[in-house]
py3Dmol code that shows the C-alpha trace and the ligand (Angstrom):
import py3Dmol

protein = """\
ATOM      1  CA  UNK A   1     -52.554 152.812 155.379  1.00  0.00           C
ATOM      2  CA  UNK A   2     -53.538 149.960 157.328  1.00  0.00           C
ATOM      3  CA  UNK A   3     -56.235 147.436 155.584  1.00  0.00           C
ATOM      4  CA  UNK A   4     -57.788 144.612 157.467  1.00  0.00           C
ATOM      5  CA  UNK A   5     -61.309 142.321 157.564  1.00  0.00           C
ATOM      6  CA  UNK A   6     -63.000 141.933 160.480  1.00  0.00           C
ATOM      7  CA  UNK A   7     -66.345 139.925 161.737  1.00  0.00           C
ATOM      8  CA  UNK A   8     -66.887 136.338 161.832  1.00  0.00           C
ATOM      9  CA  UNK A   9     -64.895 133.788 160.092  1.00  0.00           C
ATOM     10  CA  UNK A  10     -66.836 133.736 156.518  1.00  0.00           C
ATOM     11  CA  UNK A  11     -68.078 136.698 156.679  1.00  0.00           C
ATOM     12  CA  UNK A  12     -65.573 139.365 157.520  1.00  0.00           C
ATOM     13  CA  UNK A  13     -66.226 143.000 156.321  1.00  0.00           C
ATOM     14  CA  UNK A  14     -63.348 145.264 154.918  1.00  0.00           C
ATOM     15  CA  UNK A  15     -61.909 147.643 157.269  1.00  0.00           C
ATOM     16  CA  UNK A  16     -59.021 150.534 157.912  1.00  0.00           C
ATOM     17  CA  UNK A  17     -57.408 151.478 160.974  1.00  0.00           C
ATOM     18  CA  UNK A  18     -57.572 155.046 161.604  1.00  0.00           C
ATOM     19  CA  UNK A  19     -54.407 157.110 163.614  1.00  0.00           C
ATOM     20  CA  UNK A  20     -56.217 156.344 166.889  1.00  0.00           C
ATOM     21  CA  UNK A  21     -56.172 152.742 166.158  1.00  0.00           C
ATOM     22  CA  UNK A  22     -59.654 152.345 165.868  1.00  0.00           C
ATOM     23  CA  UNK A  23     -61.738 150.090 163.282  1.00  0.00           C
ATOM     24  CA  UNK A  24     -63.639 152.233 160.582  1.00  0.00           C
ATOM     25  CA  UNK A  25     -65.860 150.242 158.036  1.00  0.00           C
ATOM     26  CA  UNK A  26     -65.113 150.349 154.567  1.00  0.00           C
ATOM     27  CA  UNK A  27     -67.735 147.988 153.223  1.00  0.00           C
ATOM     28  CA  UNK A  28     -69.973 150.935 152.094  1.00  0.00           C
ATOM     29  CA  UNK A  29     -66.614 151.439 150.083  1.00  0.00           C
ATOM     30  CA  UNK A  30     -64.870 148.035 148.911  1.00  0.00           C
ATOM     31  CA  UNK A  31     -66.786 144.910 149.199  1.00  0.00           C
ATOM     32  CA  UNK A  32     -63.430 143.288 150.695  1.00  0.00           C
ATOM     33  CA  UNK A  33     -60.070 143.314 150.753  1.00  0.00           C
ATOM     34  CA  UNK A  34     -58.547 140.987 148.450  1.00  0.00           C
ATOM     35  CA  UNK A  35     -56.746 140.932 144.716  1.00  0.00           C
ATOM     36  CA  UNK A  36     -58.939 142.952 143.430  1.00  0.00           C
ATOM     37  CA  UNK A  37     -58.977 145.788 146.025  1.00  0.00           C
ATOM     38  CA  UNK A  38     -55.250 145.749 146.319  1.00  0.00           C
ATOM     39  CA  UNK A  39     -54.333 147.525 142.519  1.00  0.00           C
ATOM     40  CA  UNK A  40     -52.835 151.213 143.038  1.00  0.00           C
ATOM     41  CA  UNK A  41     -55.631 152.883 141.952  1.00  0.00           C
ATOM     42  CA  UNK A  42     -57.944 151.378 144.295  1.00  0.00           C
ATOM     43  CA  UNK A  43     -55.669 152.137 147.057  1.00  0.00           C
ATOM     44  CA  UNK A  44     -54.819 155.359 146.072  1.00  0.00           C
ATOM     45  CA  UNK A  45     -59.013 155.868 146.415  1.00  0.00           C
ATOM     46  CA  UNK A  46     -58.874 154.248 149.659  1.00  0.00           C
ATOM     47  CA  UNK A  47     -56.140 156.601 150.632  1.00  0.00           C
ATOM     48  CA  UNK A  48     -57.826 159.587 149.854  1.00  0.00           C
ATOM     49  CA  UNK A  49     -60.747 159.066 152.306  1.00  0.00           C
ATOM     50  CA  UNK A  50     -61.015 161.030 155.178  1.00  0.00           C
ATOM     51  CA  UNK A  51     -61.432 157.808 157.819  1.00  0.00           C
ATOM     52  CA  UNK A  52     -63.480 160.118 160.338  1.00  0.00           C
ATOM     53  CA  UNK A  53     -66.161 159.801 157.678  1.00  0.00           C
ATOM     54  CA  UNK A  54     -65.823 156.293 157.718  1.00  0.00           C
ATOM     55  CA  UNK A  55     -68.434 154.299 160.072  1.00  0.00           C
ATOM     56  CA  UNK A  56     -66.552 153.462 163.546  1.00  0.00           C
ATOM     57  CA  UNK A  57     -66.622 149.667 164.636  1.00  0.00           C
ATOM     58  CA  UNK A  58     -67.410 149.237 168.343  1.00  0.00           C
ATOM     59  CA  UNK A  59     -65.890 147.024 170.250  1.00  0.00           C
ATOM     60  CA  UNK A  60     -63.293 144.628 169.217  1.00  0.00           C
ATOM     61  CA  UNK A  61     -64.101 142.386 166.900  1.00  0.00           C
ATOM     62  CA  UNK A  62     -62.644 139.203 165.751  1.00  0.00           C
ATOM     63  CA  UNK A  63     -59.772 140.321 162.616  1.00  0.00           C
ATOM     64  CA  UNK A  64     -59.727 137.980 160.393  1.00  0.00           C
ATOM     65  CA  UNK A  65     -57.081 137.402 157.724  1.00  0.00           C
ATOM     66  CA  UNK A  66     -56.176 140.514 156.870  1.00  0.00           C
ATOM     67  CA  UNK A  67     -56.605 139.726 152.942  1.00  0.00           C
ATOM     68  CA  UNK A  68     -59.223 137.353 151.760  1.00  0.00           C
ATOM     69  CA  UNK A  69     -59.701 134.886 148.933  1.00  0.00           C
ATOM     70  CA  UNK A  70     -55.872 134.530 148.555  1.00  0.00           C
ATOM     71  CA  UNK A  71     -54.669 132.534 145.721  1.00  0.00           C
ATOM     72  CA  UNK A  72     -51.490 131.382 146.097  1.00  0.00           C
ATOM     73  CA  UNK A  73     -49.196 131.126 149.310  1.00  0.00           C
ATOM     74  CA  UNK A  74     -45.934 130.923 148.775  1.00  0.00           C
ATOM     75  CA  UNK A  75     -42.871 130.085 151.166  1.00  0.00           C
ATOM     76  CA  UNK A  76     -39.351 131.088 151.243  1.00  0.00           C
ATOM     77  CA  UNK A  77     -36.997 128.138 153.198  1.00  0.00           C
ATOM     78  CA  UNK A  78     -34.107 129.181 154.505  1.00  0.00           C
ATOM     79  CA  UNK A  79     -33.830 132.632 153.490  1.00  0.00           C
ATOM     80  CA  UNK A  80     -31.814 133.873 156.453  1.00  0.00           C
ATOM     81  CA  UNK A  81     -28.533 132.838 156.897  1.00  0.00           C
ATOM     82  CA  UNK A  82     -28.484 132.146 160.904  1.00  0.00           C
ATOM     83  CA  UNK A  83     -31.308 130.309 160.281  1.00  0.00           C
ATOM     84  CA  UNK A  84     -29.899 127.795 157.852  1.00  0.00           C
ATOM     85  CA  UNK A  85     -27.255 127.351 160.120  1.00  0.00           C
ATOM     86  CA  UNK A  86     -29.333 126.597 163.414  1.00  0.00           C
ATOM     87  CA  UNK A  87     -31.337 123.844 160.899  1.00  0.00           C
ATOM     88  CA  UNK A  88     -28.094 122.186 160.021  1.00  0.00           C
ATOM     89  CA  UNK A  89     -28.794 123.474 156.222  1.00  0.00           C
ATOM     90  CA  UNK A  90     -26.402 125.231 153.858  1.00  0.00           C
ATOM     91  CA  UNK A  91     -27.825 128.813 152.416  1.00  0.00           C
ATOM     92  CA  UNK A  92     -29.375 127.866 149.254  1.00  0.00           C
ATOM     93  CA  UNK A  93     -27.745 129.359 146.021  1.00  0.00           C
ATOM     94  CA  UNK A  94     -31.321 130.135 144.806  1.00  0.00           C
ATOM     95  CA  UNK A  95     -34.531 130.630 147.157  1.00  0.00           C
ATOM     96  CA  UNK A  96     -35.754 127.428 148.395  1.00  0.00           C
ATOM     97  CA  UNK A  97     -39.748 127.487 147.384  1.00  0.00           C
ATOM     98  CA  UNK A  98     -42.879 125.470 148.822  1.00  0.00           C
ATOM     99  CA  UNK A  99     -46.301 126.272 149.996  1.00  0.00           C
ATOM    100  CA  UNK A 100     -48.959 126.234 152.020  1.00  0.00           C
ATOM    101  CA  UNK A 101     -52.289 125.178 151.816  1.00  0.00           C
ATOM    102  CA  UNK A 102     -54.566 128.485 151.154  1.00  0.00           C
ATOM    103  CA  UNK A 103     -56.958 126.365 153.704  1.00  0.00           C
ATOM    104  CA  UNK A 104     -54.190 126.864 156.776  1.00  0.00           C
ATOM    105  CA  UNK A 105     -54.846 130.913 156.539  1.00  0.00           C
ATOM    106  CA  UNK A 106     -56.364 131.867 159.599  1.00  0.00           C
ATOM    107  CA  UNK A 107     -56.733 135.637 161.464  1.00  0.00           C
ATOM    108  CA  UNK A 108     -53.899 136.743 163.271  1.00  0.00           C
ATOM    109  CA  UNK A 109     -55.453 135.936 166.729  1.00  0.00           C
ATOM    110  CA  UNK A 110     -57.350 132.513 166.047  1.00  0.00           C
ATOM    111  CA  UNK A 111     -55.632 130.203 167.958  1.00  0.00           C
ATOM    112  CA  UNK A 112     -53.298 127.360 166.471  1.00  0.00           C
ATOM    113  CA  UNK A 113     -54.402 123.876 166.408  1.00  0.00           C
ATOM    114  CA  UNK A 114     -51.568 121.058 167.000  1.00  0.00           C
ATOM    115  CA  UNK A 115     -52.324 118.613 164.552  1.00  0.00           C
ATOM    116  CA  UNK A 116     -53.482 114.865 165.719  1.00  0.00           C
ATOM    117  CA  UNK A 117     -50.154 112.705 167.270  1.00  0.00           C
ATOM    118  CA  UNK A 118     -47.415 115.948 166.674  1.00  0.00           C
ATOM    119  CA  UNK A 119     -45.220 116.242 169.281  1.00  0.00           C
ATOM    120  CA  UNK A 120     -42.932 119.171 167.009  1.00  0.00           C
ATOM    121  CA  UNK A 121     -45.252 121.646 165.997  1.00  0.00           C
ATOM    122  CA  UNK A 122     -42.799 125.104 165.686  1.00  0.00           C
ATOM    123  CA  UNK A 123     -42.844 128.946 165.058  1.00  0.00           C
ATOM    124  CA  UNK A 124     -41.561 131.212 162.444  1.00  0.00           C
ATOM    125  CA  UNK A 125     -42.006 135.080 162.477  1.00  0.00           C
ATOM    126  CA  UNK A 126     -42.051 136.088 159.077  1.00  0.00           C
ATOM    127  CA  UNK A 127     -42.438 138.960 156.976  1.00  0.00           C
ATOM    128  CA  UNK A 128     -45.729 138.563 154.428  1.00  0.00           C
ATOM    129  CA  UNK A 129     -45.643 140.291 151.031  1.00  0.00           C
ATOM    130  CA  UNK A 130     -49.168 140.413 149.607  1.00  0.00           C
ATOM    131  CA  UNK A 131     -49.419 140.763 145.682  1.00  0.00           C
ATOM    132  CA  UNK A 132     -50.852 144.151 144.245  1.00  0.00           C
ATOM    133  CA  UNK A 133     -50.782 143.697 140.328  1.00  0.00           C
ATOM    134  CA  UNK A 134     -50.148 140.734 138.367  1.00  0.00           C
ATOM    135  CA  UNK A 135     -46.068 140.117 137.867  1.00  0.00           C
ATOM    136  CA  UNK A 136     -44.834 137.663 135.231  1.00  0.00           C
ATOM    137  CA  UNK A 137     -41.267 138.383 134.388  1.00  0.00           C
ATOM    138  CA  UNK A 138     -40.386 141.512 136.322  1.00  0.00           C
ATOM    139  CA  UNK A 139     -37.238 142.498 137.462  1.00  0.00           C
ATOM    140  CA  UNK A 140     -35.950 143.042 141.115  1.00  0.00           C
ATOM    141  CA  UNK A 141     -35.284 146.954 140.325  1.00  0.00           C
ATOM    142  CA  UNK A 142     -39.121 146.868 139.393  1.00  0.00           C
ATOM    143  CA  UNK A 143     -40.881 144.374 141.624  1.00  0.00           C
ATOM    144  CA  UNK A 144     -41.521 146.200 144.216  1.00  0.00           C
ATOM    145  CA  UNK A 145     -44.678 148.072 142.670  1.00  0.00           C
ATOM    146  CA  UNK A 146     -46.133 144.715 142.214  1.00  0.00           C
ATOM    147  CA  UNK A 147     -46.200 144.452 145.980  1.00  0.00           C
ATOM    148  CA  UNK A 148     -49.075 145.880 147.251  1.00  0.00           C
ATOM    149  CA  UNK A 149     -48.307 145.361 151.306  1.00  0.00           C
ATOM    150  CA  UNK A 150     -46.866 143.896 154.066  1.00  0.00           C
ATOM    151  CA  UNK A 151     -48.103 141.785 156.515  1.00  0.00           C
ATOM    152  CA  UNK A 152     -46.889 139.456 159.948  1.00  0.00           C
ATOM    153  CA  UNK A 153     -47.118 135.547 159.290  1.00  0.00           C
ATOM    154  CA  UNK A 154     -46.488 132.789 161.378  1.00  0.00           C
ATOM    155  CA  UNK A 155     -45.373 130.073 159.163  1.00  0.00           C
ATOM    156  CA  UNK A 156     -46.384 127.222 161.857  1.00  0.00           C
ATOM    157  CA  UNK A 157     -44.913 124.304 160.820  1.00  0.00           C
ATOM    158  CA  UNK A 158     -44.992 120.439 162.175  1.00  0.00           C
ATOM    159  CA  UNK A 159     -40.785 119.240 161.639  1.00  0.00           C
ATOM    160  CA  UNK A 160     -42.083 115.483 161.610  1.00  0.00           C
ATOM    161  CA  UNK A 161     -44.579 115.899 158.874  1.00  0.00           C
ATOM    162  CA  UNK A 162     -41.848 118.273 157.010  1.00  0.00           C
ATOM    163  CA  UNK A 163     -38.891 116.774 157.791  1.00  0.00           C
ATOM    164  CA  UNK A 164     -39.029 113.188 158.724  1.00  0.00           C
ATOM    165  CA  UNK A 165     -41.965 111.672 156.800  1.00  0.00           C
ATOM    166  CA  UNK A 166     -40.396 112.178 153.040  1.00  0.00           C
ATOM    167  CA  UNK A 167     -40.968 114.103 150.413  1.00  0.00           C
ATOM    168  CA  UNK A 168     -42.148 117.681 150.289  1.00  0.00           C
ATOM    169  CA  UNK A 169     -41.959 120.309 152.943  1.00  0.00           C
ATOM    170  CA  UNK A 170     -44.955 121.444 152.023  1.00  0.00           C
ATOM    171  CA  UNK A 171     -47.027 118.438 154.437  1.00  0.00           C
ATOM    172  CA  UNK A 172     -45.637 119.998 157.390  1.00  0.00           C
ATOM    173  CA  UNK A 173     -46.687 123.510 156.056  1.00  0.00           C
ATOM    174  CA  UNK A 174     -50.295 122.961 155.381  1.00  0.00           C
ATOM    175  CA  UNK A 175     -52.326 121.834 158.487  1.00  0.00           C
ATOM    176  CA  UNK A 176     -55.127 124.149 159.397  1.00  0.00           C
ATOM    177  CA  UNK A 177     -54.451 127.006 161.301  1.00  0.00           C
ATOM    178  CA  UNK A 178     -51.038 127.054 160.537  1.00  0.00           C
ATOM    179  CA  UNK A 179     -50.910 130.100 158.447  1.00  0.00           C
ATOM    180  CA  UNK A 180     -52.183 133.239 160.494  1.00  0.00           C
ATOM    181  CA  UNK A 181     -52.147 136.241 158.673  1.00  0.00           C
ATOM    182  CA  UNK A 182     -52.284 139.828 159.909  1.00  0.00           C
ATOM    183  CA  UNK A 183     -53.385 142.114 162.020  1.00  0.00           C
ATOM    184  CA  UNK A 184     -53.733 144.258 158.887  1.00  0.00           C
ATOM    185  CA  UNK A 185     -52.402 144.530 155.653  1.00  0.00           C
ATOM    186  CA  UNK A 186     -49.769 148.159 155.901  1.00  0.00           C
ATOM    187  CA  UNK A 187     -49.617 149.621 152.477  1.00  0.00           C
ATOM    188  CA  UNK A 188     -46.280 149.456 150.688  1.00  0.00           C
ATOM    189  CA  UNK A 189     -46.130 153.328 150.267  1.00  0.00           C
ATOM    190  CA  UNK A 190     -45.918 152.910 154.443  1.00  0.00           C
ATOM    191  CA  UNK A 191     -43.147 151.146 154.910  1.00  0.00           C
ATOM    192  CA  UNK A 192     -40.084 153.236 154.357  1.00  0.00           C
ATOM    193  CA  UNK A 193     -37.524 150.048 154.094  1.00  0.00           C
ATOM    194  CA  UNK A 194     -38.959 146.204 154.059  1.00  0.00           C
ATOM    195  CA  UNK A 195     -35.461 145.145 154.337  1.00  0.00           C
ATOM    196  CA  UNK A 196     -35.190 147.026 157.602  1.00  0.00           C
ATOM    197  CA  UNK A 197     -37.796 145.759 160.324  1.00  0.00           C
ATOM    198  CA  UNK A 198     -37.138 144.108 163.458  1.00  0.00           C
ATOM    199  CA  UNK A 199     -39.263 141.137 163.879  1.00  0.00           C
ATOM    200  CA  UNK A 200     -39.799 138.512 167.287  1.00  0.00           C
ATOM    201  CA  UNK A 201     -41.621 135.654 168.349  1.00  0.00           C
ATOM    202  CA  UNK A 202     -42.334 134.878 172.235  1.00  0.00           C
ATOM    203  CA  UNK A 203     -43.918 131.407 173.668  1.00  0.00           C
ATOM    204  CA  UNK A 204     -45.450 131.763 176.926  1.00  0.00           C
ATOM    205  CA  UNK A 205     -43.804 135.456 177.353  1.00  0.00           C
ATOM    206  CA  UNK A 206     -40.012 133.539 176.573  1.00  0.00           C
ATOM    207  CA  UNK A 207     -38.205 135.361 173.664  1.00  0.00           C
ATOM    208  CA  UNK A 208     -37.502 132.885 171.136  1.00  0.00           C
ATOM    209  CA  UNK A 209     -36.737 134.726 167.875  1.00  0.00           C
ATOM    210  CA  UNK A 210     -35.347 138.226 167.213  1.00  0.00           C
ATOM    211  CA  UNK A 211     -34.173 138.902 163.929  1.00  0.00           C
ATOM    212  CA  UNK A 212     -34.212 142.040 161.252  1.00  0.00           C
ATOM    213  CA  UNK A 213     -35.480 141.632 157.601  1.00  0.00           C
ATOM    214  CA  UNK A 214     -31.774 143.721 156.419  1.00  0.00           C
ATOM    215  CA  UNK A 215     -30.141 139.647 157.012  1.00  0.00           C
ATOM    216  CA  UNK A 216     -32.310 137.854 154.562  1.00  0.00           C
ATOM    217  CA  UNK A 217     -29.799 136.409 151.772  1.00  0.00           C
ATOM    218  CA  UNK A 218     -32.999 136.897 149.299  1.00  0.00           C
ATOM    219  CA  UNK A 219     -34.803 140.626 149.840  1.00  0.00           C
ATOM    220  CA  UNK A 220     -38.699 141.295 148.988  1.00  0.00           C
ATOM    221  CA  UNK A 221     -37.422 142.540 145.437  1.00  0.00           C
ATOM    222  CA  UNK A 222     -35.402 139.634 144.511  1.00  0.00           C
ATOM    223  CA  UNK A 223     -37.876 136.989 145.507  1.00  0.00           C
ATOM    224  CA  UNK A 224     -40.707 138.656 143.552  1.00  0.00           C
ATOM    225  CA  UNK A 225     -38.556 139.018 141.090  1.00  0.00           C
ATOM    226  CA  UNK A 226     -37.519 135.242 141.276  1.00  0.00           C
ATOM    227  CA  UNK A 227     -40.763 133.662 141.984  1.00  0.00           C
ATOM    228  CA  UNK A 228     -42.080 136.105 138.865  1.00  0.00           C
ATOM    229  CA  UNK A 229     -39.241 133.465 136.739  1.00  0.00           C
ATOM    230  CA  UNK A 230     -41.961 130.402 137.491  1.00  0.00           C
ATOM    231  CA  UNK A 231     -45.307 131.365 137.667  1.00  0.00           C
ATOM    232  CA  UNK A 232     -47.372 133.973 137.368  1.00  0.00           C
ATOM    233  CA  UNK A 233     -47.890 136.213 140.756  1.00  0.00           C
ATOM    234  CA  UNK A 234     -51.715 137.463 141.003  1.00  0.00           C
ATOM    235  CA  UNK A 235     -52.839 140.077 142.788  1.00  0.00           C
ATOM    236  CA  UNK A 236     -53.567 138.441 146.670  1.00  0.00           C
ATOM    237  CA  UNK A 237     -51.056 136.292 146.479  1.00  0.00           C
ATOM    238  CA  UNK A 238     -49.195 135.767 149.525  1.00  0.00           C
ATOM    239  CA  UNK A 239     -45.291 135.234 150.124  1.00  0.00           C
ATOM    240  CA  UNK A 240     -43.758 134.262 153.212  1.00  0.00           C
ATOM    241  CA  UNK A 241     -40.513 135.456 152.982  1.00  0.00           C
ATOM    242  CA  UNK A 242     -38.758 132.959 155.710  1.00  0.00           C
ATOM    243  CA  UNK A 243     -37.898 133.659 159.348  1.00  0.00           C
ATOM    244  CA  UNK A 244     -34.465 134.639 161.296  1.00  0.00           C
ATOM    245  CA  UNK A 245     -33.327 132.171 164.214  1.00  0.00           C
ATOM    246  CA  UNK A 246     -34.761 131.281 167.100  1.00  0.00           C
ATOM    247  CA  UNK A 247     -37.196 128.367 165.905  1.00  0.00           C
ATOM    248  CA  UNK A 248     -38.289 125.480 168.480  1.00  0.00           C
ATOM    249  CA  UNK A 249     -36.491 123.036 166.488  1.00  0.00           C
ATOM    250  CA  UNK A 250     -32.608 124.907 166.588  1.00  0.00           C
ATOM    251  CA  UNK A 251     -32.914 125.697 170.410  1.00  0.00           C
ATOM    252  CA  UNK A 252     -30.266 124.920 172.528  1.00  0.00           C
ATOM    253  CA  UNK A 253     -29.413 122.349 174.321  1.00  0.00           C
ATOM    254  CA  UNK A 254     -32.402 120.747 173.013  1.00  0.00           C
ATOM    255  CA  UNK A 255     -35.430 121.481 170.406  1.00  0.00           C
ATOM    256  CA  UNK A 256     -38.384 122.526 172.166  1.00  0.00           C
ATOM    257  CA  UNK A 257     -41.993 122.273 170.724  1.00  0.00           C
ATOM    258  CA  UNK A 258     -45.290 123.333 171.362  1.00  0.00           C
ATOM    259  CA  UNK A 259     -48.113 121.924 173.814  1.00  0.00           C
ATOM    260  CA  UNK A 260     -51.782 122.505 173.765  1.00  0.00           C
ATOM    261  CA  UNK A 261     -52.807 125.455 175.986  1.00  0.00           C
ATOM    262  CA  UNK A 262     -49.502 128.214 175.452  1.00  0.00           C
ATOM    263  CA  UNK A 263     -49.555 131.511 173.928  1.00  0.00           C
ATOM    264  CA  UNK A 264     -47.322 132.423 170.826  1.00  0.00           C
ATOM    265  CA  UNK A 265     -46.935 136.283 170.345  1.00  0.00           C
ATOM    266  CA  UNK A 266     -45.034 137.518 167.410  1.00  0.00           C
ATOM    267  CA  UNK A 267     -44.774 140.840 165.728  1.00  0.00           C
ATOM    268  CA  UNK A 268     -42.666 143.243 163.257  1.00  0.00           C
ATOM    269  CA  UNK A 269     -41.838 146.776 163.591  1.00  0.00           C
ATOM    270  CA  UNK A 270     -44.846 149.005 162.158  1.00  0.00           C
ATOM    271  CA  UNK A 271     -46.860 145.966 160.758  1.00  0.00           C
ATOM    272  CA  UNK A 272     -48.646 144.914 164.786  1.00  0.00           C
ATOM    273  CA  UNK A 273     -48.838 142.034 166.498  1.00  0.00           C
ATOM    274  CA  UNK A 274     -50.360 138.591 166.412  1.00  0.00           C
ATOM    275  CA  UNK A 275     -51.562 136.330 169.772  1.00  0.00           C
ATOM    276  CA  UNK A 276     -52.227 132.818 169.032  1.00  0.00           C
ATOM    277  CA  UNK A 277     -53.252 130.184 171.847  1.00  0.00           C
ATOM    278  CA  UNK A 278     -52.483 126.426 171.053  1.00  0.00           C
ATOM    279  CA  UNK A 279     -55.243 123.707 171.074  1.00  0.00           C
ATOM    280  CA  UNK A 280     -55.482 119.962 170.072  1.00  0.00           C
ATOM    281  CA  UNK A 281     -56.828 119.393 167.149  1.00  0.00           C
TER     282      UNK A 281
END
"""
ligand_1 = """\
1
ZN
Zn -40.955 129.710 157.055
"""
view = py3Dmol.view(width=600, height=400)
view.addModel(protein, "pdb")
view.setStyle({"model": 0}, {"cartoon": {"style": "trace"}})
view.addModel(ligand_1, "xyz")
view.setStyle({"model": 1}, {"stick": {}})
view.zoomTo()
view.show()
């Protein structure tokens, strides 16, 4: 099943995508998706609807963050092995954790803003696990039926501000914009293997990152699992699980970063596609 908001920023309305890929409201349904949509039982509800019954949305609206009022998201560094090595960075013996700002989320196709005086604002595909039912403790061989679904995020990220300027990552992480989320929200129970999906990035139709979930050194499971060790996980939460290589800042023979005005596409196998264009901010 395939969950997403659409409408206006602020005021986006739930909705499903049907086999056809069309919109169908839910909001005569669900008055969202967020946390508190996302436990089994409300799925399985959601599940059970025939979507021809549901209203059809004309057009194509604006999607918006494909789950709303998210409280918590959390970052994996690191978390593929190629990727430590093309940022000069040993693999971590535990998963490397920061965040972003819950104020960078964005819909998938909003546009990226490059933040006042960067000159290395970079990419990274990433898988998103969003949080179904409150995990405190679990263990990897259970965590997975805390996870509710999967999602695409590009964990944009200014180097300078997280790199260069001391202290926490997280500065780099947490500009606006820089945490698109979507097109839709794919149901755990519809996808057969997270640690199996192909996912790629593209900048101005260039192919910068292809990678596969199977060579994270931390799986879905694990991290849950992990990040379940040191605080509580909440139903919405979001994790960004890291991103394979190809990032602006490991190309070869020199990092490249990017300008107003170019068009990032990224995308993983059964969870769609995002399209951002770059602006100043
Ligand atoms: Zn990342």
């Amino acid at each position: 099943m395939k969950l997403l908001r659409y409408g206006p920023q602020g005021e986006e309305k739930p909705g499903l995508l049907d086999t056809e890929g069309r919109i169908r409201d839910l909001s005569g349904v669900v008055a969202d998706i967020t946390g508190a949509t996302l436990a089994d039982a409300t799925l399985a509800r959601l599940r059970a609807l025939d979507p021809q019954t549901l209203p059809l949305v004309p057009g194509e609206p604006r999607l918006g963050p494909c789950v709303g009022q998210v409280g918590k998201f959390v970052c994996i560094g690191l978390n593929y092995a190629d990727h430590a090595a093309e940022s000069g960075l040993p693999v971590p013996p535990e998963p490397v954790v920061f965040n972003k700002w819950t104020s960078a989320i964005t819909g998938p196709n909003d546009g990226i803003e490059i933040p006042r005086g960067s000159e290395k604002t970079d990419w990274e595909v990433e898988l998103g696990v969003v949080i179904g039912r409150a995990a405190k403790y679990v263990d990897a061989a259970d965590a997975l039926n805390y996870v509710a679904g999967y999602c695409v995020i590009n964990d944009v990220s200014e180097r300078a501000w997280q790199i260069e300027r001391a202290g926490q990552w997280d500065k780099g992480k947490g500009f606006d914009t820089f945490g698109p989320l979507g097109p839709w929200l794919v149901t755990r129970d519809a996808v057969a293997d997270p640690q199996n999906l192909n996912l790629w990035l593209e900048v101005d139709g260039h192919r910068y990152q292809n990678g596969n979930t199977k060579t994270m050194v931390f799986g879905v499971a694990q991290l849950v699992a992990y990040l379940s060790q040191c605080m509580s996980l909440q139903p919405g939460d979001v994790i960004s699980t890291g991103t394979p290589p190809g990032v602006g800042m490991g190309a070869k023979p020199r990092p490249v970063f990017l300008r107003p005005g170019q068009t990032v596409r990224l995308g993983i196998d059964g969870l769609g596609e995002q399209r951002q264009i770059t602006r100043a901010a």
